[in-house]
N, C-alpha and C positions, 0 to 999 in steps of 0.2 A: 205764759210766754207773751210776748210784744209782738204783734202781728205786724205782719210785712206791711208796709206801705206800697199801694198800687201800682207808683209809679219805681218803686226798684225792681219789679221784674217782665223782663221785657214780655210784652202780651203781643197776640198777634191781631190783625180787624176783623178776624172770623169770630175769635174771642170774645171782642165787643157788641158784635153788630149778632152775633150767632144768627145770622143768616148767610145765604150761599151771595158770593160776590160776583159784581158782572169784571169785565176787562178793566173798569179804572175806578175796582172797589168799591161800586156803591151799590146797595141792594137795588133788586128790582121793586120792591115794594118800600115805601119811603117809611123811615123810619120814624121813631119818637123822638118828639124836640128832647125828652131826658136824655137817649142812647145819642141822640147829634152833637149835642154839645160836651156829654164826657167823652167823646172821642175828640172832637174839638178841641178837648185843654188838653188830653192825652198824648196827642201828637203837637201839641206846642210846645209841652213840659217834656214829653220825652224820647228822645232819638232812639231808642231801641223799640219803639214796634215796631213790631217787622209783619207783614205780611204770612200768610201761612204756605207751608209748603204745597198743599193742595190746591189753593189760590195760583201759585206760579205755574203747575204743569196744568191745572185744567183753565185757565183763564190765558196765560200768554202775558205773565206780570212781567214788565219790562222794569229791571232793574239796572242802575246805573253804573260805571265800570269800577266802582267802588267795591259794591256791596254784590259784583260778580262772583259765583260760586269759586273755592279757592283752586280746586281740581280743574276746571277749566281753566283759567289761569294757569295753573303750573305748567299744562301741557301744552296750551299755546307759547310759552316764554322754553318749554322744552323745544320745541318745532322750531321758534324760532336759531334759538341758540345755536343748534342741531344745521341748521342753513347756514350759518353764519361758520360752522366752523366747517363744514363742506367747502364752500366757497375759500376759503383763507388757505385749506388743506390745496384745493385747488391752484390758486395762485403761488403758492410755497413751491409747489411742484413744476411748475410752469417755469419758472424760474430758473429752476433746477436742470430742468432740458434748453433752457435756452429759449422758449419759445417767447420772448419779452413781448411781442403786439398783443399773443392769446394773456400773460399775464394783465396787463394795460384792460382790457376789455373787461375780464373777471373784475378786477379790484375796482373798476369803475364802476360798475353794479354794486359791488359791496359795499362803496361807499355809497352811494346811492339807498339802497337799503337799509344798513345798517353806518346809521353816518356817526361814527366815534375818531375821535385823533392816534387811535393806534390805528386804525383799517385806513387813516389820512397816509402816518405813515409808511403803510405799506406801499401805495399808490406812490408814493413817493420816492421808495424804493424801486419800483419799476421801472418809471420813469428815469432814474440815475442809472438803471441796468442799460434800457433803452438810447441810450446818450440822449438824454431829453433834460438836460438842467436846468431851462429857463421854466419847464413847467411844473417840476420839482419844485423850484424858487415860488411860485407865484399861489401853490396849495401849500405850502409850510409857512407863507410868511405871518408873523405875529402868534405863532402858536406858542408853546412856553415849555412843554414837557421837554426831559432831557435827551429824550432819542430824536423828539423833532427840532429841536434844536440843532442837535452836531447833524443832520440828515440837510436842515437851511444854511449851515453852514458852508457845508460842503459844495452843494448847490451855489452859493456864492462863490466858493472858489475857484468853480469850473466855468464861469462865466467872469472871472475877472474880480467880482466886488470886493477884494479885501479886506476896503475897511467894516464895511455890514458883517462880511463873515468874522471879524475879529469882533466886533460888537455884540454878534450872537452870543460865541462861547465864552465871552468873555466882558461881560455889560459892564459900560463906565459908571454907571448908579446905582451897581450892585454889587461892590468889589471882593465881595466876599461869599459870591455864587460858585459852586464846583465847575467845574469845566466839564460839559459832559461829557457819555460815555469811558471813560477812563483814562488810559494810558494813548488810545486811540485819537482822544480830542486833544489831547496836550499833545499827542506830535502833531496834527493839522494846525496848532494854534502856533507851534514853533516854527512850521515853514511858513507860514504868514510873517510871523515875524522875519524868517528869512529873508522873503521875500520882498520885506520892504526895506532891510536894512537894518535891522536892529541885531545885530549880531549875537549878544549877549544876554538878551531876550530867548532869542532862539534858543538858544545853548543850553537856557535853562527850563525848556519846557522839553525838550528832548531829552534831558537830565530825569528829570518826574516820570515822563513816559517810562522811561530806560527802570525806575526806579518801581515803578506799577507792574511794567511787565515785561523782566528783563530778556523773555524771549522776542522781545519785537527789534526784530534786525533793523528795519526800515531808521527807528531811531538810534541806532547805533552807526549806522552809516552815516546820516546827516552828523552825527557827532565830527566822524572820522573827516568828511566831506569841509566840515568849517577848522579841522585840524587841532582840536580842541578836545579829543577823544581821551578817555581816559587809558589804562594798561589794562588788557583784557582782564590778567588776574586778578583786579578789583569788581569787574564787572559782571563777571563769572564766574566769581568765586565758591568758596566750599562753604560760606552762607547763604549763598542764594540757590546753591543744590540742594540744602536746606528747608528753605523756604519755601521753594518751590516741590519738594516732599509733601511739605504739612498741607498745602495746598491739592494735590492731587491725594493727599491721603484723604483728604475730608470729602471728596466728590464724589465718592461710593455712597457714603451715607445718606449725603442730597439727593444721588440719584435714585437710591431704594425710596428715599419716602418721597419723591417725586411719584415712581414705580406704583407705589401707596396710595396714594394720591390719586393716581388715574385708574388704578383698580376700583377704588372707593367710588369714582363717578361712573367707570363701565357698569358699576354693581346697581349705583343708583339708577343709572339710564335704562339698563336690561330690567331693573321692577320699573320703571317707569311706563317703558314700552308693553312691559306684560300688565302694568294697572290700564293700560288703555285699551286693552284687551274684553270685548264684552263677555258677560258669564256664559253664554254656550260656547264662545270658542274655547272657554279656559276649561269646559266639560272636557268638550271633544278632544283638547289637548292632554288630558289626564289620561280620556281613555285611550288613546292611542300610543300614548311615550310611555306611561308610567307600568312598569314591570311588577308585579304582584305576585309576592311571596308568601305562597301558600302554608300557613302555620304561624305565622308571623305576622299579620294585618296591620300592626304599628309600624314596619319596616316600608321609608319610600325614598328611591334613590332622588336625590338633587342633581339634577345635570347641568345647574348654571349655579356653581360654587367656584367661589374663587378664591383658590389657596394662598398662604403666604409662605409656604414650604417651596423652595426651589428644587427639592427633591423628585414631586412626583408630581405633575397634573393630572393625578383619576382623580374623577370627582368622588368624595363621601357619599355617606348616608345621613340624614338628617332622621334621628330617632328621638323622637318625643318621649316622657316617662309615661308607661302606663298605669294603670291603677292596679291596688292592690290582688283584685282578682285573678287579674291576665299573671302575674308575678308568680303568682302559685303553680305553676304549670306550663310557663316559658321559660328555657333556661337561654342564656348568652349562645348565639349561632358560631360555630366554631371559626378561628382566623385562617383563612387559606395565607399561606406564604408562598406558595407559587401559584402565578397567578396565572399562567400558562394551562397550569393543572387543571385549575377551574373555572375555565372556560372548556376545556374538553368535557369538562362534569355538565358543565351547563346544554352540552352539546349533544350530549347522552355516553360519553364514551371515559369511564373513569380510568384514573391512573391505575397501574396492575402491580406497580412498585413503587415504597417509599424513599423518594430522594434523598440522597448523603446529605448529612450535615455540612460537608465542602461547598457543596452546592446552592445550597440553602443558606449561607451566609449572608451573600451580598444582600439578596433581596431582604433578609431580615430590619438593615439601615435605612431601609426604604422607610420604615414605620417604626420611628424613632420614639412616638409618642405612648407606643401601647401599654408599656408598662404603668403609664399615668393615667391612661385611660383604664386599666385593670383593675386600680387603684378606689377610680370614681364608678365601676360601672354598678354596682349597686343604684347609684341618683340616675344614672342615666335609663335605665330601666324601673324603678319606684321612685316615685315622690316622696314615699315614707319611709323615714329610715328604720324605723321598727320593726318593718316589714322583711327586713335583708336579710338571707340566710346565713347562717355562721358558716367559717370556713370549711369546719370538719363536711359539715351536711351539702358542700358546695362540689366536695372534694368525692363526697358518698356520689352524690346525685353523677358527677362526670363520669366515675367509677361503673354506676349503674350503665346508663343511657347511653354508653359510646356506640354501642351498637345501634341503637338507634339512629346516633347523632350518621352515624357512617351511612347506612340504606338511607337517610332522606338526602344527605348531598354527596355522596361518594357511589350510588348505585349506576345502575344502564338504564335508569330514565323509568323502567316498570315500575318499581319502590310505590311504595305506599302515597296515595293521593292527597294523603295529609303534611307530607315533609317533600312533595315535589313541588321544583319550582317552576311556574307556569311564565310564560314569556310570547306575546303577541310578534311571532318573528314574522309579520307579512308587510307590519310598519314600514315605512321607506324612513322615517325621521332619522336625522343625525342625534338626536339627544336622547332619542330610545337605545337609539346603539352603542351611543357612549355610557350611556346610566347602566347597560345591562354589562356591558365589562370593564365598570370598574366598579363593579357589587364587590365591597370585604366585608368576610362577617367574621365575627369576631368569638373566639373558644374561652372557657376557662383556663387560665395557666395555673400549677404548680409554683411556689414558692422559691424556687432552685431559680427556674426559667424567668422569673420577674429580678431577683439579684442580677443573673445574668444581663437579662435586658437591661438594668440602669446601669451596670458597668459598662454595656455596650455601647449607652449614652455618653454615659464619661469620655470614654476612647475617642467618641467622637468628637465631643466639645473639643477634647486633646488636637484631634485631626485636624480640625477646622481652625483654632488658631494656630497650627503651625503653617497652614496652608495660607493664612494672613499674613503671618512674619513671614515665609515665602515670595511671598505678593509683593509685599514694603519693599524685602531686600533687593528683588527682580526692579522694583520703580525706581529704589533709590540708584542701581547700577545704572539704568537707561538715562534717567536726569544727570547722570555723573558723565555719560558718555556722549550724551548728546550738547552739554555744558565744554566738553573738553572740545568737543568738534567747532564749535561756535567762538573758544577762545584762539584756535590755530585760523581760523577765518577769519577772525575779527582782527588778530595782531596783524596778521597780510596786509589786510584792510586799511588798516590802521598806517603801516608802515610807509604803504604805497602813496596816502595822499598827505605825508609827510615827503613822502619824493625821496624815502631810503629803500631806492628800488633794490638794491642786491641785497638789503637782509630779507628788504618783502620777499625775493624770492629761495632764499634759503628754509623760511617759516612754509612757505607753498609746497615746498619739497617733502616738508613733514607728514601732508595728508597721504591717507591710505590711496590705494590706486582708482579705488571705484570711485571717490570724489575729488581726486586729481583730474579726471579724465572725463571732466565736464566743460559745460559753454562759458559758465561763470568761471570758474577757477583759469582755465587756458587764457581768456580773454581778458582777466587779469596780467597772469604771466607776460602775454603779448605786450600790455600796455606798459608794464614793467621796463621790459628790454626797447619800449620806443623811446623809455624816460632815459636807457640809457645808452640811445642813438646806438641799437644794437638793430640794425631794421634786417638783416636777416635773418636772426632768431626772431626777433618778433614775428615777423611773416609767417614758421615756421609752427609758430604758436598760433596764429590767430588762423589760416587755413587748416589746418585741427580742429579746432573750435566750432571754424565753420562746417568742416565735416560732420562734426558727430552733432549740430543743432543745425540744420542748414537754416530753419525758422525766425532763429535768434536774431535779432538786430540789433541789439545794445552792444555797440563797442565795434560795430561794422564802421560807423564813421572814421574812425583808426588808424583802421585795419587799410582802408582807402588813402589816409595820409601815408599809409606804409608804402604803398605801392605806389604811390605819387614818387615819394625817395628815392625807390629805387627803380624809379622810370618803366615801371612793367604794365606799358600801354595798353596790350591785349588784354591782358589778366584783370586790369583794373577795368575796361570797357564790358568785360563778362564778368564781373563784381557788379557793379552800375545795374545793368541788365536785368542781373540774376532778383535784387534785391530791390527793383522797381515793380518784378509780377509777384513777388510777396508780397508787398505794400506798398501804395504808393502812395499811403498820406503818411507813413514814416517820415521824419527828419532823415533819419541816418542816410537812408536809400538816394535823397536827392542832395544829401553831400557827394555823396560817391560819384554821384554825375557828375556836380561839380569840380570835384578834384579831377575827375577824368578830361572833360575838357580847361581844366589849367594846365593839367599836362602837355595840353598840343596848342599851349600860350592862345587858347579861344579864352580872352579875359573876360568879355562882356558875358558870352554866351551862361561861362561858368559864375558870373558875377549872379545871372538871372537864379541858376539853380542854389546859389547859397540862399539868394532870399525867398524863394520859395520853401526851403525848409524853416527858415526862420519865420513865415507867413504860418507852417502847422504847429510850429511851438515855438511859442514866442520865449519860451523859458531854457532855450538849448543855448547857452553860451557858446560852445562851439562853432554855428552857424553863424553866430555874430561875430568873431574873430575870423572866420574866412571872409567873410564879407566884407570885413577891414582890411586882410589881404589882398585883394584883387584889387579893391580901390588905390592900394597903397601901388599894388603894380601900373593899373593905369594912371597914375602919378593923381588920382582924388582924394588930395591930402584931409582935408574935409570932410565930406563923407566916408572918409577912413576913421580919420579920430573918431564922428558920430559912434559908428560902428563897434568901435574898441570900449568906448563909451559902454553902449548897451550891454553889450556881454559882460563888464564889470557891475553892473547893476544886479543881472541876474547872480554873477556870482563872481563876490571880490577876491577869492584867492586864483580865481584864473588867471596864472601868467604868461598866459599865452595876449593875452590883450594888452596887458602889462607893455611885452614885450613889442609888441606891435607900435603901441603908442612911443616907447623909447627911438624905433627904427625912424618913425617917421618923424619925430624932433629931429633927430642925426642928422638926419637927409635937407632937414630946412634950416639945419646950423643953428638950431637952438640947443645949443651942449649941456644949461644946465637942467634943463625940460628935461633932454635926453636920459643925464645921470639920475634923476628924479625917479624916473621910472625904468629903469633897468635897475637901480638900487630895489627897488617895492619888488619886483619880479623875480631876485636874487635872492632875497626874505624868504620869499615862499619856498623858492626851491634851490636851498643854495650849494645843491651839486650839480647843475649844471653848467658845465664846460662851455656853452653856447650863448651861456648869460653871462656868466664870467669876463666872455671874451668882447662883449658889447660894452659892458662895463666898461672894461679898461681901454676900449677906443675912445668912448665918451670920457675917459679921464685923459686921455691921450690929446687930445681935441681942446680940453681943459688946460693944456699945458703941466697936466700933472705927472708929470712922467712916469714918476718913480712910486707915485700907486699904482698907475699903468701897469706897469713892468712887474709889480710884486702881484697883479690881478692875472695876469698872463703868465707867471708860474701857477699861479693858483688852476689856473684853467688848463694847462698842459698835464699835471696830475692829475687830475682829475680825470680827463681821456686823451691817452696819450695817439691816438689813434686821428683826432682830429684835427687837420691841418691849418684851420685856422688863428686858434690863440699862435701858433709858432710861425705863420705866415705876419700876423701883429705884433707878434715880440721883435722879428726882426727891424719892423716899419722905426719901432721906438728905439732899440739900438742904435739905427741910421739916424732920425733924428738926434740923437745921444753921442753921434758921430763916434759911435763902437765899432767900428768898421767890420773887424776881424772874428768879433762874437754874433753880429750880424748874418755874416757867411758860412760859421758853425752851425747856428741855427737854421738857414736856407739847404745848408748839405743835409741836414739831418732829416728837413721837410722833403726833400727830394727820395727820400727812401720809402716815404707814407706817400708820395702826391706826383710821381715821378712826372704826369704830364700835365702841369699845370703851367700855362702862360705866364701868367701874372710872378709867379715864382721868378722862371728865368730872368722875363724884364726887371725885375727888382734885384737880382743878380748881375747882372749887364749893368745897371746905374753902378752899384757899390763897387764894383770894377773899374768903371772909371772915375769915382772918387780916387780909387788908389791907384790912380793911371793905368793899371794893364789894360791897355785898350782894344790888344788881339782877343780877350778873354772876353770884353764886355761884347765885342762884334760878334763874335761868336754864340754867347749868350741873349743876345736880341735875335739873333737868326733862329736859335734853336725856337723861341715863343713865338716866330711868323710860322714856322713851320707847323706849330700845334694849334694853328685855325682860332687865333683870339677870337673874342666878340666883336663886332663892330668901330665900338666905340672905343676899344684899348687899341686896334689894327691901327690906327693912323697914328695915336700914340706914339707905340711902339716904333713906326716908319720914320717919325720925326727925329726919338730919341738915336734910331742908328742911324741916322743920315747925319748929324751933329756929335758924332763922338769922337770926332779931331779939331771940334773949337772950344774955348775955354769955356770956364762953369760959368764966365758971369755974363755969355752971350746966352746961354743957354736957359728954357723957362724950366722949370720945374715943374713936368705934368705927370709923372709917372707918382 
């Protein structure tokens, strides 16, 4: 043979020098120039000396964190690990109760200690709990992973930066990067787009979202919100109940080997914990926990085994093969099947009767695997298969020894000292007491009883996937039902911000009563009948609403214009009130003030509380359309338009801004401004009687008549209840010099509006068009009597005082 070359196997310097070594391995007595120098090329030529072990404990060899022993190592990176997930578990929790400062504190140490970009994220997450965005912003910025990304995102949203947060999820020099987190980042990345305009942008990341995870309402709204939604039955259809089967059908299976997965690390952690264990404690723990089976010295319970049977947590036995000798004179310890039994045996108090086979069943399922352990138990008691007895002699021997087998575990405890089982009961341990009752030993079966037992396997396999088709069918029904609920929801939805408020509310009628008779659904219904100037049903809906959530604030703004309509001063002032000591950095809460002092014409006062809600969210359209209102009333045409302005920025299908901006063209006699934007306001929602009726003044104004007049039928069908398109149709008649259809119309308004001023006076003129001039006096008396406003009172006094001189003396101010 070829002799080793020296330098392939690693030698140690005790080796070389065979002398004893000091602290930085060099002999006390100097060596030979021969031993100096082959150690010399030895450790130049070869990295593997190593030092001796004897060298390291009795000298104190400092070796560097390389060439650290590995078990130190493992346990320090255990400890740590072990901190690190305390800590995380800690903050997770914290969280969870709300305690956002104590989370802050935790995760700031975690990062601290443990500085990795998920523990960044967490910290992050905190901080967004905390409403702390800017410092959210300021630990995520430039980080790259996908969850710190949509997390800096976000962060940017909440602080304004739009374009950085559309940057994030969506980099211009990277156009073909995911959008993170999911369905989740595509709708943030759609209201951005919203946000600044891009309609169609939006539409289509809400579309994705909607399309990832078509349970996310949030992007099925914003659909419905830009009017753009699709028909529920596409969107929740009987593919996506579906799909969303296959999807919760596969989450079992992730979840078991997740399940697997951390059994695998508890199993690892618990030997890790017991390898740090030094050898007397691991004595002392033997001799204390471990229960000792007299006759049986191979038999030792395991009390930290971890099953993958979801049937039973008793722990096993862990039974080694013995050698051939012990085999000759140990038979298999028989199977208790009730385990109640033998524990009274263990106690000293045996059973005095054999339990029914009825009885005996269940627990038989318990130990599903015995017949395949019956199978093997020859290996698992000899290593040698030579050694196994044949059936016949297995069958003799059980035949023999029953009696035996009975006095050593089925006696009152006196029985013979060689088949008694001894048991240290003064232990306190939990794992002596668990290891001692869930002792199974296990008997010879019969032939009959082993068929039995695998058909009773069968049955079960049987049992167990009917119990899965079960499962499936129970999920697919709940995904079927919770799909159908979301389609009656979404079509409302759907219908409402299309402004088809009576089928919205015929679809709202379809839900069951327990989700009719909430703050969302009412609060719709309410907003429904405001769309269709029903303000006493609304009211009627929206104080319901408030009853059964009095918390709720979304849709109280409304609910405030309701009672503005219908002039309910008190009620709207204890509305104000009520929803000021619930919140008061709420928008809603300081509309309601608002509206309340518009009500008692305090314009500045209430002008203040609109912009203070539009100061807590800048993104509430609403706020900026009353705000446009009041300016419009203290005649600040300007700062009105601003105002109308903003709230279409936030959001262009509001036609309420629309419509504001039309008014105050009107007012400054710009008619085709006017028509401009009552036309866009009509679009959106073009069943409104009230836009209708703008319209056809500003065509009227236009000199257009006879659109006028075909817009003011359109607006009279529509609500036949509202007196103004037919106080308007009249006005264009008179101009149209219809005299007589005029006055049809005025009689018919007098049945809807019986005391309105403006009516009679407008009667009284067309009267003396057609000379009856007892009629027209008459008819100007009756509108002094009904307390005009100011500005028509003198009017009115002019036109009666002048209705015996000709028309062409007379001005035309009515």
């Amino acid at each position: 043979m070829t002799p080793l070359h020296a330098s392939s196997v690693p030698v140690t310097l005790c080796q070389l020098t065979r002398r004893r070594h000091t602290h930085g391995h060099s002999s006390r007595s100097n060596p030979s120039n021969r031993i100096a120098a082959k150690t010399k090329s030895l450790l130049d030529s070869n990295d593997r000396t190593l030092p001796c072990c004897n060298c390291r404990l009795r000298f104190g060899h400092h070796t560097s964190p390389r060439s650290r022993p590995p078990a130190r190592a493992r346990r320090r990176r255990r400890r740590r690990a072990a901190m690190e997930t305390l800590m995380v578990d800690r903050v997770h929790s914290s969280l969870r109760l709300f305690m956002h400062r104590n989370a802050i504190f935790l995760c700031e140490r975690l990062c601290a200690q443990f500085p990795s970009e998920t523990n960044v994220q967490l910290l992050a997450t905190c901080y967004l709990h905390n409403n702390q965005p800017y410092a959210a912003y300021h630990i995520l910025k430039g980080k790259k992973l996908p969850e710190s990304r949509y997390l800096f995102a976000t962060s940017c949203f909440r602080i304004n930066l739009l374009r950085e947060a559309e940057e994030t999820l969506c980099p211009v020099n990277e156009p073909n990067m995911e959008v993170p987190s999911g369905a989740t980042g595509h709708y943030l990345l759609g209201v951005i787009y919203r946000c600044t305009g891009r309609i169609s942008a939006a539409a289509e990341q809400f579309t994705q979202a909607l399309t990832l995870d078509p349970l996310l309402w949030s992007a099925y709204e914003e659909l419905c919100i830009l009017g753009i939604a699709e028909d529920t039955d596409e969107c929740f259809s009987e593919s996506t109940a579906l799909r969303l089967q296959q999807e919760h059908t596969s989450t079992p299976t992730l979840v078991k080997s997740n399940f697997a997965n951390e059994n695998r690390v508890l199993s690892s952690r618990v030997s890790a914990s017991l390898g740090d264990i030094s050898p007397k404690q691991i004595k002392q723990l033997h001799a204390n926990n471990i229960a000792e089976v007299s006759g049986y010295p191979h038999v030792r319970p395991t009390a930290l085994h971890v099953q993958n049977s979801s049937t039973s947590n008793v722990p096993q036995f862990d039974t080694p093969s013995p050698t051939a000798a012990q085999t000759s004179s140990i038979m298999p310890p028989p199977l208790f099947r009730n385990v109640h039994a033998y524990q009274n045996t263990i106690s000293g108090d045996a059973p005095t009767k054999q339990k029914a086979n009825g009885v005996n069943q269940p627990l038989r399922r318990k130990y599903m695997d015995e017949a395949r352990l019956k199978k093997v138990s020859g290996r698992l008691f000899n290593s040698d298969s030579t050694s196994i007895p044949r059936r016949s002699e297995r069958l003799k021997d059980t035949a023999t020894n029953s009696n035996s087998n009975t006095s050593q575990f089925g006696g009152n405890g006196t029985g013979h000292s060689s088949g008694k089982l001894r048991v240290n009961s003064s232990t306190p341990s939990k794992l002596c007491s668990t290891a001692i009752h869930s002792v199974q030993v296990r008997k010879g079966k019969p032939r009959a009883t082993e068929n039995f037992d695998e058909a009773d396997g069968r049955s079960f396999e049987q049992d167990k996937a009917e119990r899965i088709l079960l499962q499936d069918s129970k999920l697919a029904l709940g995904i079927r039902e919770l799909l159908g609920l979301f389609r009656t929801l979404g079509e409302g939805f759907r219908l409402s911000c299309l402004f088809k408020c009576q089928e919205a509310l015929e679809v709202y009628r379809k839900l069951p009563e327990s989700q009719f008779n909430t703050g969302w659904v009412l609060c719709q219904v309410g907003k429904a009948y405001f769309e269709l100037v029903d303000y006493l049903e609304a009211d009627r809906y929206f104080e319901l609403a408030h009853r059964l959530s009095p918390c709720t604030l979304d849709g109280m703004d409304i609910y405030s214009t309701v009672l503005y309509h219908l002039n309910e001063e008190m009620r709207l002032s204890y509305l104000a009130q009520e929803l000021i000591s619930i919140d008061r950095l709420s928008p809603q809460a300081w509309c309601a003030v608002g509206n309340c002092f518009a009500l008692r014409k305090d314009h500045e006062t209430a002008l203040k509380n609109f912009q203070r809600s539009v100061q807590l969210d800048s993104r509430f359209a609403y706020a900026h359309t009353l705000c446009g209102h009041e300016y419009s009333a203290l005649e600040d045409y300007e700062n009105s338009i601003k105002f109308y302005r903003c709230a279409l920025q936030v959001d262009e299908r509001h036609y309420n801004a629309w419509y504001g901006l039309g008014v105050v063209y009107l007012r400054q006699e710009k008619f085709e401004f006017a028509e401009h934007h009552f036309r866009r306001a009509f679009q959106i929602n073009p069943r409104s009687s009230v836009l209708m009726c703008y319209l056809g003044m500003a065509l009227h104004s236009l000199k257009r008549n006879e659109e006028a007049l075909e817009m003011m039928e359109k607006a009279i069908a529509a609500d036949k209840k509202n007196p103004l398109p037919k106080y308007q149709k009249a006005l264009i008649l008179l101009g149209l010099q219809k005299y007589q259809e005029a006055l049809d119309e005025l009689e018919r308004l007098k049945e809807i509006a019986p005391h309105e001023s403006s009516m009679y006076a407008l009667m009284g003129k067309i009267y003396k068009q057609l000379n009856i001039l007892d009629k027209a006096v008459f008819c100007f008396g009756i509108a002094l009597d009904l307390k005009p406003p100011a500005a028509d009172l003198a009017i009115i006094k002019s036109a009666m005082e002048k209705v015996h001189l000709p028309d062409e003396l007379v001005e035309d101010d009515l």
